[in-house]
Residue frames as qw, qx, qy, qz and C-alpha x, y, z in Angstrom:
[[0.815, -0.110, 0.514, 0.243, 108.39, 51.12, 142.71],
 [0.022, 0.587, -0.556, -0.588, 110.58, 51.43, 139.77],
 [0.609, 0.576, -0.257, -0.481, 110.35, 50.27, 136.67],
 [0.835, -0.165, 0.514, 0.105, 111.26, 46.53, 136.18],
 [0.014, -0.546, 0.573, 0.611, 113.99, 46.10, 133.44],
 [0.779, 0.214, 0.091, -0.582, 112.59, 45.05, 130.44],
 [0.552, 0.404, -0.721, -0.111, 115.20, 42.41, 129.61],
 [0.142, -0.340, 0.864, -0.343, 114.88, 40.90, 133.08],
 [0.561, -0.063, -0.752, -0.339, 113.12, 37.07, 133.26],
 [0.497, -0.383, 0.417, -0.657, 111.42, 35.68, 136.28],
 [0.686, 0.128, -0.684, -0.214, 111.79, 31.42, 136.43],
 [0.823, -0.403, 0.154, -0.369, 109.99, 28.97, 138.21],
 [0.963, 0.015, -0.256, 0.084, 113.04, 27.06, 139.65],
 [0.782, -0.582, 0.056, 0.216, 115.62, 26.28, 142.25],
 [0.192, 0.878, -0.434, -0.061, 118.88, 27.90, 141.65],
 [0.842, 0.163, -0.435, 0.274, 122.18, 25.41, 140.87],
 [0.698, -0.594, -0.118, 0.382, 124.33, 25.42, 143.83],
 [0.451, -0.057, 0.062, 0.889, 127.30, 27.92, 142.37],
 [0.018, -0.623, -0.322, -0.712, 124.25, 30.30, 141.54],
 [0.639, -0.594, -0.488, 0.012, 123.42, 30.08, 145.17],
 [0.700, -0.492, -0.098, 0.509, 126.64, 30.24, 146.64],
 [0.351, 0.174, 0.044, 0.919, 127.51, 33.66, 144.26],
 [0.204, -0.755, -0.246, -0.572, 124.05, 35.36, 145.55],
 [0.585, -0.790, -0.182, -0.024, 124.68, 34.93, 148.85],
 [0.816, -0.090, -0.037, 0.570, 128.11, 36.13, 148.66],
 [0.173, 0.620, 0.262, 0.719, 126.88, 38.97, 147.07],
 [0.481, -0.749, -0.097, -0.445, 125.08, 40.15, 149.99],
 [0.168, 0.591, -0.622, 0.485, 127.87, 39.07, 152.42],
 [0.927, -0.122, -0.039, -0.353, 125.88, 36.31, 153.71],
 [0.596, -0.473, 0.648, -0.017, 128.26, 33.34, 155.51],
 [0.351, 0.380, -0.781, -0.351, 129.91, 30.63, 152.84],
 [0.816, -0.039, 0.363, -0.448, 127.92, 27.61, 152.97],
 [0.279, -0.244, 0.884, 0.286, 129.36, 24.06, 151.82],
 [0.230, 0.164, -0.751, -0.597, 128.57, 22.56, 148.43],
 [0.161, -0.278, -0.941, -0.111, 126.79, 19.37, 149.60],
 [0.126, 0.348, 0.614, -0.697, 124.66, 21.64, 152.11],
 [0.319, 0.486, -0.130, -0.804, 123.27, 24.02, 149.62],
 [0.519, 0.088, -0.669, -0.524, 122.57, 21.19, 147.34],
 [0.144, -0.299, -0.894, 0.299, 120.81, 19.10, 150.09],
 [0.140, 0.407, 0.350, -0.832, 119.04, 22.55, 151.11],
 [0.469, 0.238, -0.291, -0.799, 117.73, 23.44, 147.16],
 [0.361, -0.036, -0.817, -0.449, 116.43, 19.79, 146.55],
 [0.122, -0.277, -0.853, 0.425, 114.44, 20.02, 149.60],
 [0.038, -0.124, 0.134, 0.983, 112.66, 23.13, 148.18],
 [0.447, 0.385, 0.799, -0.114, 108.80, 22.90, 147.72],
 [0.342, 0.867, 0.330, 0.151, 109.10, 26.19, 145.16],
 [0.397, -0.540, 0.139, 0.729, 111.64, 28.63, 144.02],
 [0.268, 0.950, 0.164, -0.001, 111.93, 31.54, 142.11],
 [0.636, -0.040, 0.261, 0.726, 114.95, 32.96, 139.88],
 [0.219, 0.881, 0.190, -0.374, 115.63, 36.22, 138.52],
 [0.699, 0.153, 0.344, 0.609, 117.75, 36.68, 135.13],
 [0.349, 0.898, -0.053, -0.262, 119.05, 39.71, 133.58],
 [0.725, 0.541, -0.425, -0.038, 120.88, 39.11, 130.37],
 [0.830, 0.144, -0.532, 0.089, 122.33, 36.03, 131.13],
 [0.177, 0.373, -0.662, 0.625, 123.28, 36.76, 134.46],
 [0.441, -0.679, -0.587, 0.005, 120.99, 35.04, 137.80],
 [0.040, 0.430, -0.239, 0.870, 120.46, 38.44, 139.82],
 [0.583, -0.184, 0.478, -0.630, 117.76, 37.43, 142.62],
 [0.460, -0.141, -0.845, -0.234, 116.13, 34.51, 144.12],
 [0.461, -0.234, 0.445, -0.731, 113.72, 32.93, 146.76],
 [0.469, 0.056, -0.839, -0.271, 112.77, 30.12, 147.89],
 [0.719, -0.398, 0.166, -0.545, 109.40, 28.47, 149.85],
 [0.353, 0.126, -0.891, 0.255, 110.28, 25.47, 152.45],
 [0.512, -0.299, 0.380, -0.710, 108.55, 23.96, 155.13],
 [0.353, -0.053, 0.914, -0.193, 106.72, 20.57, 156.04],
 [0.105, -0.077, -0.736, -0.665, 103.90, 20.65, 153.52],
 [0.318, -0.484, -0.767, -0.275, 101.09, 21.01, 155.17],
 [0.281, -0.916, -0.232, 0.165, 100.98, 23.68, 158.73],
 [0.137, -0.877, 0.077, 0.454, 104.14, 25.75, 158.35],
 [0.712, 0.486, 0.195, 0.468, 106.32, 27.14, 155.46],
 [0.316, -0.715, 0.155, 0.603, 109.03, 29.66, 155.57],
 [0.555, 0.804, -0.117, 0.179, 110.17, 31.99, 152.70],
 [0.608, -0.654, 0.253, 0.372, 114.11, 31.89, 152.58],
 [0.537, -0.195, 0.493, 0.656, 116.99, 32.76, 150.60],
 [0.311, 0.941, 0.097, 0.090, 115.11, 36.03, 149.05],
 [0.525, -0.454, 0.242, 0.679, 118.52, 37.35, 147.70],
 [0.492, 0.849, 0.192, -0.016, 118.66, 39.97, 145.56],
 [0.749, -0.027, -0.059, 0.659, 122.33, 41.32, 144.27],
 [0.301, -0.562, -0.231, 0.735, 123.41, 44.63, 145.18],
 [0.011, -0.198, 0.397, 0.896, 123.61, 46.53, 142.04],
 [0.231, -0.037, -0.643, -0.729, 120.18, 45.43, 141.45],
 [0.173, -0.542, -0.774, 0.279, 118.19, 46.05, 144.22],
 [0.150, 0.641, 0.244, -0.712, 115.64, 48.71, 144.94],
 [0.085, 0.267, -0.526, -0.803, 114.45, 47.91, 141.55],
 [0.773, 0.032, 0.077, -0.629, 111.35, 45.74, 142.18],
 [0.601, 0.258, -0.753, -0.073, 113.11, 42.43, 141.66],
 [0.006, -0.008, -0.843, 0.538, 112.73, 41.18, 145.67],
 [0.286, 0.234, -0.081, -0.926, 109.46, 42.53, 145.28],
 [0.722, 0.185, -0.078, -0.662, 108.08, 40.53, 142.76],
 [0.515, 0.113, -0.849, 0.022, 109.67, 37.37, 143.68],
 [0.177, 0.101, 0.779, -0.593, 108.15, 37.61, 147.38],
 [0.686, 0.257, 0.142, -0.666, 104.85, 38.13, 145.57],
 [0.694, 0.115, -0.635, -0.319, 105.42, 34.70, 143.62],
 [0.225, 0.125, -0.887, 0.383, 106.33, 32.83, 146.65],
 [0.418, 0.238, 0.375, -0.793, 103.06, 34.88, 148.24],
 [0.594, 0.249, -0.492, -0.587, 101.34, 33.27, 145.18],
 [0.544, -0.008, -0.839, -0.006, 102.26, 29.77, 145.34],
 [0.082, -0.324, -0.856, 0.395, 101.34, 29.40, 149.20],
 [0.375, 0.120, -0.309, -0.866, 98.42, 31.50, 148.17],
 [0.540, 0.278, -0.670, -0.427, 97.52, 28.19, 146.43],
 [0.163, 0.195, -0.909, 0.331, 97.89, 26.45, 148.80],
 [0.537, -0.473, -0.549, -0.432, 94.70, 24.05, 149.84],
 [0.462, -0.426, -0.588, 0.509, 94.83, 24.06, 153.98],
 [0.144, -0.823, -0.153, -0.527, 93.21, 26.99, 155.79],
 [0.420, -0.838, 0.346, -0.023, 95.08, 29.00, 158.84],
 [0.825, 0.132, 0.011, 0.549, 98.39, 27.91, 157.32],
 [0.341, -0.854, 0.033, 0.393, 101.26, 29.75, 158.94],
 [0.659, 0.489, -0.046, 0.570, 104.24, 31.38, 156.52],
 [0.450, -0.837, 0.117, 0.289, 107.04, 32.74, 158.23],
 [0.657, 0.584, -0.152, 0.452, 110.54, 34.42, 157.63],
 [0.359, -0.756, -0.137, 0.530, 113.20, 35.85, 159.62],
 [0.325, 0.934, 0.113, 0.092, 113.55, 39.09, 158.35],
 [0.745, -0.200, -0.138, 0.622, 117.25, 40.17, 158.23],
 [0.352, -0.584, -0.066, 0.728, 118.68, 43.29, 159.37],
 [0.014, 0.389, -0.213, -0.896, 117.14, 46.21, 157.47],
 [0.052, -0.235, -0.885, -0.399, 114.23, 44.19, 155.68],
 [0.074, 0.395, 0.796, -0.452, 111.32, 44.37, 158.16],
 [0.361, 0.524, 0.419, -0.648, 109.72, 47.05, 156.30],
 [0.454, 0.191, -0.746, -0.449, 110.28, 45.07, 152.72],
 [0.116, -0.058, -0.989, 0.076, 108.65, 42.28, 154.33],
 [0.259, 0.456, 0.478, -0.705, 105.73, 44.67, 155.86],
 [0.237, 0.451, -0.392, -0.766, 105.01, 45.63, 152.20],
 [0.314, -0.043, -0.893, -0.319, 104.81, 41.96, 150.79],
 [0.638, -0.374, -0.174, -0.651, 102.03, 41.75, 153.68],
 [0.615, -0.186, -0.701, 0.311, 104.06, 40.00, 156.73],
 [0.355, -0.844, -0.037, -0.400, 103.78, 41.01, 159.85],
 [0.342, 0.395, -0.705, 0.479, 106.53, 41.07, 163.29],
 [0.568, -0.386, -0.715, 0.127, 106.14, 38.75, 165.67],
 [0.497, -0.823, -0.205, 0.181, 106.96, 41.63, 168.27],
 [0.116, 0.959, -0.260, 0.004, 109.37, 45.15, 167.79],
 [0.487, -0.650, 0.578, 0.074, 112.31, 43.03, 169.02],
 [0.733, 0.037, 0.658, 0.166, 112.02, 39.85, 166.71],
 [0.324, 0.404, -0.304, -0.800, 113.00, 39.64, 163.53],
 [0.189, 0.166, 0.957, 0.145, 110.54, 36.60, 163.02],
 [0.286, 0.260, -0.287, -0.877, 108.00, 38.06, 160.76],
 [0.236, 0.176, 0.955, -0.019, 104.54, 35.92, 159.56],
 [0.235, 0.098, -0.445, -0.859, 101.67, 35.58, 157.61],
 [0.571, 0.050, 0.716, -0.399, 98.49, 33.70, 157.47],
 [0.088, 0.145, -0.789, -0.591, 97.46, 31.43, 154.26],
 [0.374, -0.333, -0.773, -0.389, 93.80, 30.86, 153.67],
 [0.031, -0.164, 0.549, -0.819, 92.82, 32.71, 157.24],
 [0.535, -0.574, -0.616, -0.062, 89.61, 30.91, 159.12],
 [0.562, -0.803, 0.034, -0.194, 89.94, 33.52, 162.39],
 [0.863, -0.395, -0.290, 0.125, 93.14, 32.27, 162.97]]
């Protein structure tokens, strides 16, 4: 892993809806209406920002029902400023928080998108099966 810049910040919180809608533009990700994307972030049970000088450059955010499944989503990192440990060490907060989390065999999924699977292998998910790119984890594992 590279070296993490040393100006760059890591904040616990939900991106604003124009931060959203420039990360995922970045990455050539589909336009997504206003109201959605602000329905979608206030539904959020945890998110994670990345800043370099003054600029948001990655996020990620944990959803789900609160209690048997949770999905990481909207890990977005911006081109010029990937492959630099910034996806990285936001999947490992998200991995944190459900970490934390008090229920045992709790499932965390993601679909991995095209070219990820073996960033996701790394953070410590696993593929449902060579073909899928639904990807998972266990939280607090009892056998399960």
């Amino acid at each position: 892993m590279r070296k993490i810049m040393s100006d760059l910040i890591f904040i616990e919180r939900v991106p604003t809806v124009e931060e959203y809608a420039a990360l995922i533009a970045s990455v050539g990700w589909k336009e997504r209406e206003p109201e959605a994307i602000r329905l979608a972030l206030g539904n959020s049970l945890y998110a994670v920002c990345a800043r370099f000088e003054n600029q948001l450059v990655g996020m990620g955010r944990v959803i789900g029902d609160g209690g048997l499944h949770y999905y990481l989503s909207d890990v977005v990192v911006l081109p010029n400023h990937q492959h630099k440990g910034i996806g990285t060490r936001i999947v490992n907060m998200l991995n944190h928080y459900l970490d934390t989390l008090p229920y045992r065999s709790t499932l965390v999924g993601i679909i991995a998108g095209k070219g990820t699977r073996e960033f996701y292998e790394r953070c410590g998910y696993t593929a449902q099966n060579s073909h899928s790119p639904a990807m998972y984890r266990w939280v607090n594992r009892e056998d399960a």
